[in-house]
N, C-alpha and C positions, 0 to 999 in steps of 0.2 A: 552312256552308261558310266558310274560313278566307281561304283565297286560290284567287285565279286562276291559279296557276300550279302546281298540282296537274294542271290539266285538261293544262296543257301538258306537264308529261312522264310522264302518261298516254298523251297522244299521239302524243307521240316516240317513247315504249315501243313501242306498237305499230307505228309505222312505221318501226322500225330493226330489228325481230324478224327479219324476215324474210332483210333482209341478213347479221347475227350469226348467224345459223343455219346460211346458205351455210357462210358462213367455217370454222363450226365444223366441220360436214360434212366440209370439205378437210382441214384441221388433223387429222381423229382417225387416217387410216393413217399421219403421221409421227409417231405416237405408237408404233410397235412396233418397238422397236430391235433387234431380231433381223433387221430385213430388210438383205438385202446387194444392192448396186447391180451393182458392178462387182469384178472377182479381176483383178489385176494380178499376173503372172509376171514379177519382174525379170529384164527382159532378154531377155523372148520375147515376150509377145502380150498383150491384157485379152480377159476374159471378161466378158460379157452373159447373160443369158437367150437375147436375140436373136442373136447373133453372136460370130463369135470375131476380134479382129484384130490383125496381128500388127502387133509396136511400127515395126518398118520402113516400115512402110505405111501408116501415120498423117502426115497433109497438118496437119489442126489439130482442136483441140477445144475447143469453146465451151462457154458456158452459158448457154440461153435463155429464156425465163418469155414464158409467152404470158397475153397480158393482159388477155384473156376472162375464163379461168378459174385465171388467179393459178399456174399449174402450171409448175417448172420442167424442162428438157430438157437433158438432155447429147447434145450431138450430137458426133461422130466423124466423123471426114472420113476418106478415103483419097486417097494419088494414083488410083486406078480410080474415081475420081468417082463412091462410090458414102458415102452417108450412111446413120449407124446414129446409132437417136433410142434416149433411154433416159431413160424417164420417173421424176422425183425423185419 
């Protein structure tokens, strides 16, 4: 044995795997660039999966990342106080 400090990131290794793994895990669905968020109609409404809203009726739109699980959200307000989440 050479050094001591083999053992050390040996054991780093291992106890950083687990977190790199999460990460990776989240990381691989924005690897498929065919996916489409949102269809914006100049000058009428955006399109969702979930919902349709028209551009009138939009109060504000943020971007939020919850920091649990590193995931961001486009949320969409309306003046009828209702919110549309649209997971990035």
């Amino acid at each position: 044995m050479e050094s001591k400090y083999s053992f050390r990131y040996i054991f780093g290794g291992i106890m950083f795997l687990p977190i790199f793994s999460y990460l990776t895990f989240w990381i691989i669905p924005a690897l498929n660039p065919a996916k489409v968020l949102l269809k914006i109609i100049p000058g009428e409404r955006i399109i969702s999966k979930r919902a349709t809203v028209p551009l009138e009726n939009i109060r504000d739109i943020r971007l939020i990342r919850n920091p649990f699980n590193l995931i961001n959200y486009i949320v969409i307000e309306t003046f009828s106080d209702e919110k549309i989440k649209i997971c990035t």
